[in-house]
mmCIF file as Biopython writes it, N, C-alpha, C and O atoms, coordinates in Angstrom:
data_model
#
loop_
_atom_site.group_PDB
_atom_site.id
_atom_site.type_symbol
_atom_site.label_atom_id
_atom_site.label_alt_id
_atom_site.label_comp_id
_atom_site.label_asym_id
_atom_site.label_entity_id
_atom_site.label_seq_id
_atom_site.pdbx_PDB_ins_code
_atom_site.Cartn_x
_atom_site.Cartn_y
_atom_site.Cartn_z
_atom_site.occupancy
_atom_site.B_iso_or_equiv
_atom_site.auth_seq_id
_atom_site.auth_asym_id
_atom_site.pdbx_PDB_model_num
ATOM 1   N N  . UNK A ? 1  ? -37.541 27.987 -11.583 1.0 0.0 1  A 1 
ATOM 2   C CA . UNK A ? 1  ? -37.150 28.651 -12.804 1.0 0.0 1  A 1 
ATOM 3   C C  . UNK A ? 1  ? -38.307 28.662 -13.783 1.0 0.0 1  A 1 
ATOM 4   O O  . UNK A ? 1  ? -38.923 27.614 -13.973 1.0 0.0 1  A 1 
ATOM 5   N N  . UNK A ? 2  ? -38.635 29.749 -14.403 1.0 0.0 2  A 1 
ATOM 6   C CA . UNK A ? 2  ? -39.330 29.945 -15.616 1.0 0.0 2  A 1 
ATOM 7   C C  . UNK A ? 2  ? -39.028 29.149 -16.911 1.0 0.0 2  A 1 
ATOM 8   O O  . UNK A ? 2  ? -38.035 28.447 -17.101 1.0 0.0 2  A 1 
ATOM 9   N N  . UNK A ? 3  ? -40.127 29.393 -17.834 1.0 0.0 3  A 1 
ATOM 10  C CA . UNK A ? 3  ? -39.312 28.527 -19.154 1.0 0.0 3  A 1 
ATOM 11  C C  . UNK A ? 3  ? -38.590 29.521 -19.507 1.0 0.0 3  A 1 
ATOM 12  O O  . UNK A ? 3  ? -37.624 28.984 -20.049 1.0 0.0 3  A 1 
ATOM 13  N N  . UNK A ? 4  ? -38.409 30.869 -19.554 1.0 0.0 4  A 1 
ATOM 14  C CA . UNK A ? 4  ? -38.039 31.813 -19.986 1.0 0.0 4  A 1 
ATOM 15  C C  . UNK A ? 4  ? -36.612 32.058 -19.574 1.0 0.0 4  A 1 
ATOM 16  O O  . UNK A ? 4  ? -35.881 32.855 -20.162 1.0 0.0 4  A 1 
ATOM 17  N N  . UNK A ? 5  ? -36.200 31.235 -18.389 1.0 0.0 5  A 1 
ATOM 18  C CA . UNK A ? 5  ? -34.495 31.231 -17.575 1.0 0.0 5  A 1 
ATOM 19  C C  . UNK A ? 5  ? -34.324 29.987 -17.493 1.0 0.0 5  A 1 
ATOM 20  O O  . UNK A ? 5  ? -33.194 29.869 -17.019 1.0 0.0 5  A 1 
ATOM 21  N N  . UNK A ? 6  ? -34.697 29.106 -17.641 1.0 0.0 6  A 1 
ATOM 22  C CA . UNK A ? 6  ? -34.530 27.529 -17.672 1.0 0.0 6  A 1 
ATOM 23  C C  . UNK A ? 6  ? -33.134 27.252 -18.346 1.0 0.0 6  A 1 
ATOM 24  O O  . UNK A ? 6  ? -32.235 26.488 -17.994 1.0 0.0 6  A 1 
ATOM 25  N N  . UNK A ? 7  ? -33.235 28.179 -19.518 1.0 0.0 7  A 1 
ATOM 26  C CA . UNK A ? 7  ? -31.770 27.917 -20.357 1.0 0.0 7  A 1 
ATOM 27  C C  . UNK A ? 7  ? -30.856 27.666 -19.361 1.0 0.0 7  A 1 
ATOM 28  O O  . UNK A ? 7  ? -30.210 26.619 -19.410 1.0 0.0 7  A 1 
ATOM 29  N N  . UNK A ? 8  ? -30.652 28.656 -18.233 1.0 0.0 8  A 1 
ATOM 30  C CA . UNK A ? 8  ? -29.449 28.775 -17.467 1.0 0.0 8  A 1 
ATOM 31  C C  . UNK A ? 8  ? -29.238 27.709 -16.352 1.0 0.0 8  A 1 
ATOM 32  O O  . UNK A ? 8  ? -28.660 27.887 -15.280 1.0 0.0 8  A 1 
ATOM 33  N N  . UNK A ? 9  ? -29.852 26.499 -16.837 1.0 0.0 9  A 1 
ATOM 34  C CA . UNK A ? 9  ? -30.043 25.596 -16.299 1.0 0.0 9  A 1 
ATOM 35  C C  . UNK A ? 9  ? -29.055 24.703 -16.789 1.0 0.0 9  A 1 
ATOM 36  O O  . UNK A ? 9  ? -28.318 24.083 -16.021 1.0 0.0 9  A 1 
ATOM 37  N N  . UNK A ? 10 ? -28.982 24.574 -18.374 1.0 0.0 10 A 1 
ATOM 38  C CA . UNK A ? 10 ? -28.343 23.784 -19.397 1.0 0.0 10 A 1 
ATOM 39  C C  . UNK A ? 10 ? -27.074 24.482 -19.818 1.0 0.0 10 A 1 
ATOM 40  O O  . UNK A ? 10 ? -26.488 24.023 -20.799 1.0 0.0 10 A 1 
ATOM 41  N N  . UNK A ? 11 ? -26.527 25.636 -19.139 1.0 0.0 11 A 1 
ATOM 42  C CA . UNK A ? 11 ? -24.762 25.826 -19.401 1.0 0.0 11 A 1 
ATOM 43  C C  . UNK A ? 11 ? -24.047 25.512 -18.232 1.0 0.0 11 A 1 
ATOM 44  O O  . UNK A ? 11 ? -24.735 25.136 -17.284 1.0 0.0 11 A 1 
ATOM 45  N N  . UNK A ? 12 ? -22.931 25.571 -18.085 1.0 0.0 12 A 1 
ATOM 46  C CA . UNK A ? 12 ? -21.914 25.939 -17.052 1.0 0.0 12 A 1 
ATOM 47  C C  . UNK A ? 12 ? -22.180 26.774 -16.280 1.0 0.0 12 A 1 
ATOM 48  O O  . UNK A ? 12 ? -22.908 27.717 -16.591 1.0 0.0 12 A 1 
ATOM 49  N N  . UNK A ? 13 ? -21.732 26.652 -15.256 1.0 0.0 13 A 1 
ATOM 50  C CA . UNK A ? 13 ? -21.790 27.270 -13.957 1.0 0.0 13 A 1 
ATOM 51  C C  . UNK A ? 13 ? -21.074 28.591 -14.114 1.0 0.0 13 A 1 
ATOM 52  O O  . UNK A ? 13 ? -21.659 29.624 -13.788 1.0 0.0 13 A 1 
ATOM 53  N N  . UNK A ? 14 ? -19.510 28.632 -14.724 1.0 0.0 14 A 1 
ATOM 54  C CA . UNK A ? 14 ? -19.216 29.720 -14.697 1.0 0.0 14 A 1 
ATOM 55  C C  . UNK A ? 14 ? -19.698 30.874 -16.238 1.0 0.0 14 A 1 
ATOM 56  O O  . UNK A ? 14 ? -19.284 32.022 -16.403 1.0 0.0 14 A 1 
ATOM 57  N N  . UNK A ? 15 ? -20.664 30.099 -17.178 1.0 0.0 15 A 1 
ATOM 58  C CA . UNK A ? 15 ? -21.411 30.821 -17.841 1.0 0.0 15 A 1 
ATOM 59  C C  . UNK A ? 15 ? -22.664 31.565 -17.376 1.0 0.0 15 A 1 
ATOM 60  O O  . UNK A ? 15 ? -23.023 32.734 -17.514 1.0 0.0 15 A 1 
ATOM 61  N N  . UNK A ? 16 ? -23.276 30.369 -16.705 1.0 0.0 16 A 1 
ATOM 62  C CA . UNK A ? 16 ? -24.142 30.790 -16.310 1.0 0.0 16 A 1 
ATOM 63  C C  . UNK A ? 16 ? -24.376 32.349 -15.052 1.0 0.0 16 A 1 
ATOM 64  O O  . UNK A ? 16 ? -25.423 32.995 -15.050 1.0 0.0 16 A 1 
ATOM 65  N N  . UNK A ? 17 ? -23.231 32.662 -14.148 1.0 0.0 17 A 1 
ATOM 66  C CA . UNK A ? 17 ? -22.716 33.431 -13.417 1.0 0.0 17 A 1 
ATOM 67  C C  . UNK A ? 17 ? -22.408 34.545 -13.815 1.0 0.0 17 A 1 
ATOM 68  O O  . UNK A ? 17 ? -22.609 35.626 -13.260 1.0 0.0 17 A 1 
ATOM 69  N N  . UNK A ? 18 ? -21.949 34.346 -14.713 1.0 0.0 18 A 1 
ATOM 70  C CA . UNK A ? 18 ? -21.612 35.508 -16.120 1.0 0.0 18 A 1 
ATOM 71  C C  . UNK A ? 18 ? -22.365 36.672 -16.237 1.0 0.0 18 A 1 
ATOM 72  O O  . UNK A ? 18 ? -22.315 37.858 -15.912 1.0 0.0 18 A 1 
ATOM 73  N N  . UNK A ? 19 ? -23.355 35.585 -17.050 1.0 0.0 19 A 1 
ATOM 74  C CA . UNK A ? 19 ? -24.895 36.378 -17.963 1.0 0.0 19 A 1 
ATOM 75  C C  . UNK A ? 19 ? -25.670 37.108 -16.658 1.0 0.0 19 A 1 
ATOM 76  O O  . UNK A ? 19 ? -26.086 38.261 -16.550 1.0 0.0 19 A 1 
ATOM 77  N N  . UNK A ? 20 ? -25.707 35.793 -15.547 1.0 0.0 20 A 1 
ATOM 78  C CA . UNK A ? 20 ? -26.694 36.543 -14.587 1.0 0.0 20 A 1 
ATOM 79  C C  . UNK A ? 20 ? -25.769 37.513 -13.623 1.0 0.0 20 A 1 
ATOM 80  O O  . UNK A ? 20 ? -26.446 37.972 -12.703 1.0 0.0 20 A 1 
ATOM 81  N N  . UNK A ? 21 ? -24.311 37.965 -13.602 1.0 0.0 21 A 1 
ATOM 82  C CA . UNK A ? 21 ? -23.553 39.288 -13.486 1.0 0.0 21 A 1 
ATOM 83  C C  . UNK A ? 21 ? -24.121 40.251 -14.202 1.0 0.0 21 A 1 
ATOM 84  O O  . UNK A ? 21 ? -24.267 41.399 -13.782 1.0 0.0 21 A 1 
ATOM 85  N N  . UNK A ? 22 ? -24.398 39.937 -15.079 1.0 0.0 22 A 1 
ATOM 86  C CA . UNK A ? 22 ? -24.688 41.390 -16.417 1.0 0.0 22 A 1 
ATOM 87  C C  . UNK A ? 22 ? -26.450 41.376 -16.573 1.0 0.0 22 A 1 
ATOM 88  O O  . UNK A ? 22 ? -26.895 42.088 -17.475 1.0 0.0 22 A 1 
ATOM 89  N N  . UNK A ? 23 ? -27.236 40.762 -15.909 1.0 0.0 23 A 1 
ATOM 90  C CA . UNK A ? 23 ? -28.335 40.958 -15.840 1.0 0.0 23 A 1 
ATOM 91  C C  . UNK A ? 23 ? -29.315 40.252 -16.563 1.0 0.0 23 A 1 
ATOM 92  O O  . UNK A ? 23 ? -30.531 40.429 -16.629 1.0 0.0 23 A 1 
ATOM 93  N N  . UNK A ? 24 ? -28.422 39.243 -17.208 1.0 0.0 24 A 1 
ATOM 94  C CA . UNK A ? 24 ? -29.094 38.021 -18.516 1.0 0.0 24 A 1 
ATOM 95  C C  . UNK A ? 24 ? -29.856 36.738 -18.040 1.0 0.0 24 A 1 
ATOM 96  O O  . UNK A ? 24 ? -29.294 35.645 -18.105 1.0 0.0 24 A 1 
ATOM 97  N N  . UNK A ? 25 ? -31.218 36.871 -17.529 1.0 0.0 25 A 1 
ATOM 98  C CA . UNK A ? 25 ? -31.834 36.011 -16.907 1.0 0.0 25 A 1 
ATOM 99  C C  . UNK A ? 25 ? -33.189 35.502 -17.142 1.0 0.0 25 A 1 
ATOM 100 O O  . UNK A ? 25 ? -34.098 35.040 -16.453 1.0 0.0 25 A 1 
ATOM 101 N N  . UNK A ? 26 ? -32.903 35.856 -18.807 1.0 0.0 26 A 1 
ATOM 102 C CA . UNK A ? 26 ? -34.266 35.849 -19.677 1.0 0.0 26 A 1 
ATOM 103 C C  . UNK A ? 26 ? -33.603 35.677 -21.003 1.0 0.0 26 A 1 
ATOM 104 O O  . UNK A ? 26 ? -32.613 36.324 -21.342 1.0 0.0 26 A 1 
ATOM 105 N N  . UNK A ? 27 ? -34.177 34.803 -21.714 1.0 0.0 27 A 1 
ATOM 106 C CA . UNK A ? 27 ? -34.009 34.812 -23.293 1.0 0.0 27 A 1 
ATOM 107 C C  . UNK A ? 27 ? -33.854 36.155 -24.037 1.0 0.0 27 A 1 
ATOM 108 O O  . UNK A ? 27 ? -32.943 36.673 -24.683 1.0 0.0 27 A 1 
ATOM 109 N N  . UNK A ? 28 ? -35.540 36.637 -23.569 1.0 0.0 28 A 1 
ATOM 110 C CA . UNK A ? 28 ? -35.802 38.403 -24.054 1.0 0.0 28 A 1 
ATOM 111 C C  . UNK A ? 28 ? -34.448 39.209 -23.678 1.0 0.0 28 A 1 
ATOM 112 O O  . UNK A ? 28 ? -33.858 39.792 -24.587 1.0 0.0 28 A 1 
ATOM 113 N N  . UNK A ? 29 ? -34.049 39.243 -22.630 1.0 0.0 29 A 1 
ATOM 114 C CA . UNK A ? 29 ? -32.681 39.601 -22.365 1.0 0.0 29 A 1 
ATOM 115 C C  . UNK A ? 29 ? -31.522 39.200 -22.980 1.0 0.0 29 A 1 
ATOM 116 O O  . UNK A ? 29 ? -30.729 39.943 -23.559 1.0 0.0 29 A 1 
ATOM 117 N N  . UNK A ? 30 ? -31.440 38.042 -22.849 1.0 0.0 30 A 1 
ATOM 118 C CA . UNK A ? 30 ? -30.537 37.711 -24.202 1.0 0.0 30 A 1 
ATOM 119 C C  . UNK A ? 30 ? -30.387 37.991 -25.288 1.0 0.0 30 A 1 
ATOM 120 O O  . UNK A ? 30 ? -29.276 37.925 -25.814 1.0 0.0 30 A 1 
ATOM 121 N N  . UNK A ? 31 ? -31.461 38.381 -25.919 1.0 0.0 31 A 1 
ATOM 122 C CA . UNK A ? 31 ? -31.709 38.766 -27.649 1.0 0.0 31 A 1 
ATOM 123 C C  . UNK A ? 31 ? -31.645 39.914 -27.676 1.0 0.0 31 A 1 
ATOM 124 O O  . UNK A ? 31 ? -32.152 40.360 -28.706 1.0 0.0 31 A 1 
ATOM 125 N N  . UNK A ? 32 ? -31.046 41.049 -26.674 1.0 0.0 32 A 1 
ATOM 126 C CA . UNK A ? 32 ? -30.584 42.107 -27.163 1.0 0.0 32 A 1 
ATOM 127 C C  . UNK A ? 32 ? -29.057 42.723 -26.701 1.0 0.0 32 A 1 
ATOM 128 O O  . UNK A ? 32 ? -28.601 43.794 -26.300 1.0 0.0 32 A 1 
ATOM 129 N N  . UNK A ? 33 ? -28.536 41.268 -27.036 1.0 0.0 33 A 1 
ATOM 130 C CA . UNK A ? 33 ? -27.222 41.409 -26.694 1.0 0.0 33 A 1 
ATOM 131 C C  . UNK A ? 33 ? -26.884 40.432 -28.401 1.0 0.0 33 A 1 
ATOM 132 O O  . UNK A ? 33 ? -27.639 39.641 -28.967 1.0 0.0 33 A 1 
ATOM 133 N N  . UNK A ? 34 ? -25.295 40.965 -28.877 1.0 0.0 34 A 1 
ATOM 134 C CA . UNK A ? 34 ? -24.518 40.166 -29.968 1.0 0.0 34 A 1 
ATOM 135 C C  . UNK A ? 34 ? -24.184 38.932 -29.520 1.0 0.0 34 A 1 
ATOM 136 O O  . UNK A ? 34 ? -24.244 38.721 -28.309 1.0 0.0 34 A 1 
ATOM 137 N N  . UNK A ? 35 ? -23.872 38.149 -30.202 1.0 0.0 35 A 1 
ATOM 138 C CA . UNK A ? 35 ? -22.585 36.898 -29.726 1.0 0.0 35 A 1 
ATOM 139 C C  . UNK A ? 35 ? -21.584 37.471 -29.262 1.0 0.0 35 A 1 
ATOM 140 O O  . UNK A ? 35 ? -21.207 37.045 -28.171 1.0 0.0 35 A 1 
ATOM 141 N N  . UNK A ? 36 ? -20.981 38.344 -29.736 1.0 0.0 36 A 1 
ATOM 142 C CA . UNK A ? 36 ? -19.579 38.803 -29.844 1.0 0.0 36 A 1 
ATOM 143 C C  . UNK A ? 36 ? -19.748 39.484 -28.168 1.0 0.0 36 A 1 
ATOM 144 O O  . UNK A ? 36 ? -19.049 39.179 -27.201 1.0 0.0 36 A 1 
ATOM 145 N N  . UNK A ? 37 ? -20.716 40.324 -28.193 1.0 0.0 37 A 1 
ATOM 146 C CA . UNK A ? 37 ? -20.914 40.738 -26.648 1.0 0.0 37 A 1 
ATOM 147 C C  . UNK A ? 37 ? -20.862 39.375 -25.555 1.0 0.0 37 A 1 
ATOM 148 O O  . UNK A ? 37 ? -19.983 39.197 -24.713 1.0 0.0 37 A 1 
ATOM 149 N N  . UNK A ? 38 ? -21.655 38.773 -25.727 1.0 0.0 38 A 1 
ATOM 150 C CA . UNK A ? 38 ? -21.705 37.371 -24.895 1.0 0.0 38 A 1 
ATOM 151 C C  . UNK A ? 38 ? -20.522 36.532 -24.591 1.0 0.0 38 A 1 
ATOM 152 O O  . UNK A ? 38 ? -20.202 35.950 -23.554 1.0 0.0 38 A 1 
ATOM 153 N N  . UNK A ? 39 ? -19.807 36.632 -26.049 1.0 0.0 39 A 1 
ATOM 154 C CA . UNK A ? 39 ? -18.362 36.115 -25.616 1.0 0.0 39 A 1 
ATOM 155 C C  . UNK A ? 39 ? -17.716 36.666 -24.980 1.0 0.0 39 A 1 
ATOM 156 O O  . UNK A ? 39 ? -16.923 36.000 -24.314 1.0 0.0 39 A 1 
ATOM 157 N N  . UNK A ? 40 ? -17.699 38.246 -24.829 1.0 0.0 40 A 1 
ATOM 158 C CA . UNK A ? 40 ? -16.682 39.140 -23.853 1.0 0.0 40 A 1 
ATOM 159 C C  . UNK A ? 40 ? -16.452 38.894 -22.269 1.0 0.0 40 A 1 
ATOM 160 O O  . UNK A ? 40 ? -15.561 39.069 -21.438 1.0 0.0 40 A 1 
ATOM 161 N N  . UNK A ? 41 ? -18.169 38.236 -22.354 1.0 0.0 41 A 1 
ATOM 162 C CA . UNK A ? 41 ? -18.041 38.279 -20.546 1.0 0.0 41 A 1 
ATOM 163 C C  . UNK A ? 41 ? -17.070 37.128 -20.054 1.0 0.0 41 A 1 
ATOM 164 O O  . UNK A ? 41 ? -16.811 36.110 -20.697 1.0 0.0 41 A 1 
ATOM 165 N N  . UNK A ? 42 ? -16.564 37.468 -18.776 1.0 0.0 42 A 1 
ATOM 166 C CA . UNK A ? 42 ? -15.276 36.218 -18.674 1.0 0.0 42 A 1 
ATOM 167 C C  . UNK A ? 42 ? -16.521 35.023 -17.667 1.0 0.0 42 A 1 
ATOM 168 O O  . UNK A ? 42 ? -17.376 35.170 -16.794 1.0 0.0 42 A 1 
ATOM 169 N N  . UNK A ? 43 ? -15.983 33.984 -18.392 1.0 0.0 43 A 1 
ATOM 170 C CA . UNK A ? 43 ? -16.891 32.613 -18.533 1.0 0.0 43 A 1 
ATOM 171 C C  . UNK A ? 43 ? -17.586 32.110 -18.833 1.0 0.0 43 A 1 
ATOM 172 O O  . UNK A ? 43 ? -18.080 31.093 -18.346 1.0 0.0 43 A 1 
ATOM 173 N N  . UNK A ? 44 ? -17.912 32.822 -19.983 1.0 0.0 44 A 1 
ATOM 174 C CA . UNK A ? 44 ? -18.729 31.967 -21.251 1.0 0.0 44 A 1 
ATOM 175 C C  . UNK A ? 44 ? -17.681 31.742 -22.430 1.0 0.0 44 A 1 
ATOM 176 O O  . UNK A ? 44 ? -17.016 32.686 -22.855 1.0 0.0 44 A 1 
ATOM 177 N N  . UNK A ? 45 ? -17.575 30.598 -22.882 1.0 0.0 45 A 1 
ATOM 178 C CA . UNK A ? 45 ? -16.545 30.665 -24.225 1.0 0.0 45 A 1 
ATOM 179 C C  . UNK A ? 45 ? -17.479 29.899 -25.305 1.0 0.0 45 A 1 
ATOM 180 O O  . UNK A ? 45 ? -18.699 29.745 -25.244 1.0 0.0 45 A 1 
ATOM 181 N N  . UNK A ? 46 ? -16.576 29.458 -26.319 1.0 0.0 46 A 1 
ATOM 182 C CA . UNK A ? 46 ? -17.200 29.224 -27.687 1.0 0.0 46 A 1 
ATOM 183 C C  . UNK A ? 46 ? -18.535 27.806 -27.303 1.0 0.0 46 A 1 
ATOM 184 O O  . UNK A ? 46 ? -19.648 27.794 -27.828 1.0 0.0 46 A 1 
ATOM 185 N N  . UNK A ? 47 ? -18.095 26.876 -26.420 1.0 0.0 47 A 1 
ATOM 186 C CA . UNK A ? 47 ? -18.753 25.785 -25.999 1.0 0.0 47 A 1 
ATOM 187 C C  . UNK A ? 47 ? -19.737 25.927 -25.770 1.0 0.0 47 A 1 
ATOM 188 O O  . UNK A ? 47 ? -20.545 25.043 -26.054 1.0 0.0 47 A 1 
ATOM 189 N N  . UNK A ? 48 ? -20.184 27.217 -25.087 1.0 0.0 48 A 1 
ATOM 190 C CA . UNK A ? 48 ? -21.637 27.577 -24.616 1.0 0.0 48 A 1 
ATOM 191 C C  . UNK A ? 48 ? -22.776 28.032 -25.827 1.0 0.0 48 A 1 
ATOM 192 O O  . UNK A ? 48 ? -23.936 27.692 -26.060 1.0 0.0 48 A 1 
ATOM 193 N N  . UNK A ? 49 ? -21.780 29.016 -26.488 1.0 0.0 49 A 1 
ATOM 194 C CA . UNK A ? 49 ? -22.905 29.523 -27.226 1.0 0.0 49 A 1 
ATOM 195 C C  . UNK A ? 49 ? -24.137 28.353 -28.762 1.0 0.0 49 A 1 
ATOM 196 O O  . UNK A ? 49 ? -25.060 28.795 -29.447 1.0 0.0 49 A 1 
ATOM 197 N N  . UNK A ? 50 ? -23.746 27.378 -28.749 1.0 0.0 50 A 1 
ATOM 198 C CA . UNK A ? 50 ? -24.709 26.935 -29.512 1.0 0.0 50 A 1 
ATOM 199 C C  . UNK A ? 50 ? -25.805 26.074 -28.401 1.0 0.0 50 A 1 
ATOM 200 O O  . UNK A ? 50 ? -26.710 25.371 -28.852 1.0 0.0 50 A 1 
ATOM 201 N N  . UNK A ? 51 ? -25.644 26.193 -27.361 1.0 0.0 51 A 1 
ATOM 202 C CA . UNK A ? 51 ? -26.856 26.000 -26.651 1.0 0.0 51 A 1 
ATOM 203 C C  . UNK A ? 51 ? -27.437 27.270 -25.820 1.0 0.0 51 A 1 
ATOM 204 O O  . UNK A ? 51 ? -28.060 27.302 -24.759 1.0 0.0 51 A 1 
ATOM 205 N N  . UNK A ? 52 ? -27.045 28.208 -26.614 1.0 0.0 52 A 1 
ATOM 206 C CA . UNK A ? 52 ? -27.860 29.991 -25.956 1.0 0.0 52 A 1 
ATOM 207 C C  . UNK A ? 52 ? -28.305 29.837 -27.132 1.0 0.0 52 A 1 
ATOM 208 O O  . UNK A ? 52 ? -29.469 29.463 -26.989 1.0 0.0 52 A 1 
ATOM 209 N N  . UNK A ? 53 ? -27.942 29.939 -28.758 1.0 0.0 53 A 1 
ATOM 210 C CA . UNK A ? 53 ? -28.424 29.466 -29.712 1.0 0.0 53 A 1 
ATOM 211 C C  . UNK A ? 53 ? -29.567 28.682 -30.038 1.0 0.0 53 A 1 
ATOM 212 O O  . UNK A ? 53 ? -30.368 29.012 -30.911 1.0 0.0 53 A 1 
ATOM 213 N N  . UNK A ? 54 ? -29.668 27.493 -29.247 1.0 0.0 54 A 1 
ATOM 214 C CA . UNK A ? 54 ? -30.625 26.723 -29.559 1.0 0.0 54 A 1 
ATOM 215 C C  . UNK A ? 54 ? -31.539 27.356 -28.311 1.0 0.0 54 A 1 
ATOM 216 O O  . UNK A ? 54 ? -32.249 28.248 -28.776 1.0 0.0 54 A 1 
ATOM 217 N N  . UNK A ? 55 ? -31.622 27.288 -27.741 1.0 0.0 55 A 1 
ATOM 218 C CA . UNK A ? 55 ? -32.553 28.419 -26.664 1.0 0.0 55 A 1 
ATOM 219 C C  . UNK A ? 55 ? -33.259 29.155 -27.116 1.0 0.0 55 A 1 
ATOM 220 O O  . UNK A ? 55 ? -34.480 29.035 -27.210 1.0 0.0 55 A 1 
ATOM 221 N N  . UNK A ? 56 ? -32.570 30.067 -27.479 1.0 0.0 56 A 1 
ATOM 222 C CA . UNK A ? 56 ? -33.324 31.301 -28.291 1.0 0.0 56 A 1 
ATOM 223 C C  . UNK A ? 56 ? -34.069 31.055 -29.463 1.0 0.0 56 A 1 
ATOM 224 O O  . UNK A ? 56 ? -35.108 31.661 -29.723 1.0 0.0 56 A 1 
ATOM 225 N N  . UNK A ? 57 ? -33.543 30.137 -30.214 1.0 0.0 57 A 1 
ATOM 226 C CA . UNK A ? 57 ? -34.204 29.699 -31.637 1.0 0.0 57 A 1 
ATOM 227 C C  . UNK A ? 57 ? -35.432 28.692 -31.235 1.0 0.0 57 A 1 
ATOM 228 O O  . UNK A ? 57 ? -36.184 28.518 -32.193 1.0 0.0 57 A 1 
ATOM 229 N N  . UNK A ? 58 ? -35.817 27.985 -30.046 1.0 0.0 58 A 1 
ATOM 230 C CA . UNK A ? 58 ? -36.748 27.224 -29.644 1.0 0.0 58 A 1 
ATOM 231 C C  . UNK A ? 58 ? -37.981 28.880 -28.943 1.0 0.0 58 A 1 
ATOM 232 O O  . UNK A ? 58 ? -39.189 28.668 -29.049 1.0 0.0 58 A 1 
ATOM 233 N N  . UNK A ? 59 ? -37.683 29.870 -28.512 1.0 0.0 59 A 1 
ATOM 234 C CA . UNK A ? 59 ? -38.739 30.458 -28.649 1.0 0.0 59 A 1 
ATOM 235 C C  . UNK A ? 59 ? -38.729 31.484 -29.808 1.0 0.0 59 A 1 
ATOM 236 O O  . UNK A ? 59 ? -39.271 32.565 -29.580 1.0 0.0 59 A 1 
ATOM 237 N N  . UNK A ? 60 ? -38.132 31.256 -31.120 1.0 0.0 60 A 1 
ATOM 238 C CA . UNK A ? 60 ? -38.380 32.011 -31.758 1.0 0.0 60 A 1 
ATOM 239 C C  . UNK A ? 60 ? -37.756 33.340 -32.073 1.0 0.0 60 A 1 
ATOM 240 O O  . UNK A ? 60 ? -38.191 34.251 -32.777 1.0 0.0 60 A 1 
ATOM 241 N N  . UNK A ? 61 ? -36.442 33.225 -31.272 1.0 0.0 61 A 1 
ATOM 242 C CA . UNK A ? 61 ? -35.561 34.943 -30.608 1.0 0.0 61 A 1 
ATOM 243 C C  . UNK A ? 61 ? -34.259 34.681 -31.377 1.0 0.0 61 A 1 
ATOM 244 O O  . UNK A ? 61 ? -34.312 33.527 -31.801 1.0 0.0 61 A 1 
ATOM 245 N N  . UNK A ? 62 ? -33.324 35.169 -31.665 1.0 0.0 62 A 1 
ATOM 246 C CA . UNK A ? 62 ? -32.326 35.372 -32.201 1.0 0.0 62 A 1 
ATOM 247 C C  . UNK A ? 62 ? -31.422 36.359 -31.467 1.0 0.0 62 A 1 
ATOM 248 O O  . UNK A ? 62 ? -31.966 37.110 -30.658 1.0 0.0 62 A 1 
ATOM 249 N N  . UNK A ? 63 ? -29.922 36.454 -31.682 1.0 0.0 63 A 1 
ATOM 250 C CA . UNK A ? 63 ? -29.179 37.104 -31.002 1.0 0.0 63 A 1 
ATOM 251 C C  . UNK A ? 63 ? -29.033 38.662 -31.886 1.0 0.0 63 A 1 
ATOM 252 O O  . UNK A ? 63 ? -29.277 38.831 -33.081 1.0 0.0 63 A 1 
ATOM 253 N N  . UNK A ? 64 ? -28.602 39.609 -30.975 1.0 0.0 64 A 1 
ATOM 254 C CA . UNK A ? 64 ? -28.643 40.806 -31.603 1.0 0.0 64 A 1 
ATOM 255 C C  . UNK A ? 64 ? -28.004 41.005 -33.206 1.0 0.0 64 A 1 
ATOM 256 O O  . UNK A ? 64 ? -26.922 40.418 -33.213 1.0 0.0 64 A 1 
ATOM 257 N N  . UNK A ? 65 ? -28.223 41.491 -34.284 1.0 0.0 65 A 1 
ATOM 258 C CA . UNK A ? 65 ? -26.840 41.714 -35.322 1.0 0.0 65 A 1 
ATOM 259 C C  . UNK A ? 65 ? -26.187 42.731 -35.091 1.0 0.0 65 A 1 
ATOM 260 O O  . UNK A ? 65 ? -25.189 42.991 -35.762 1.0 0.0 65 A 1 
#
């Protein structure tokens, strides 16, 4: 794993399955998606997202507004 997908190292399994369903296998990828999008996918819930949060905010990326 890259530092750049490493995140998907540090959620759940069925989060992690999720994101990489929908093609989310990069931070950069991540940051052009909402929260609100991220929550839609089925198996990520509220638990996950402050460590996609802290992910993104350790290189500097933020989630879509």
């Amino acid at each position: 794993m890259t530092e750049s997908n490493s995140f998907l190292s540090n959620i759940s399994a069925p989060a992690r399955r999720a994101l990489e369903r929908e093609g989310i296998t990069s931070l950069e990828r991540l940051s052009e998606y909402t929260e609100a999008d991220i929550l839609k996918l089925h198996g990520v819930g509220p638990s996950t997202m402050p460590k996609l949060r802290i992910a993104l905010d350790e290189v500097n990326l933020s989630f879509k507004n």
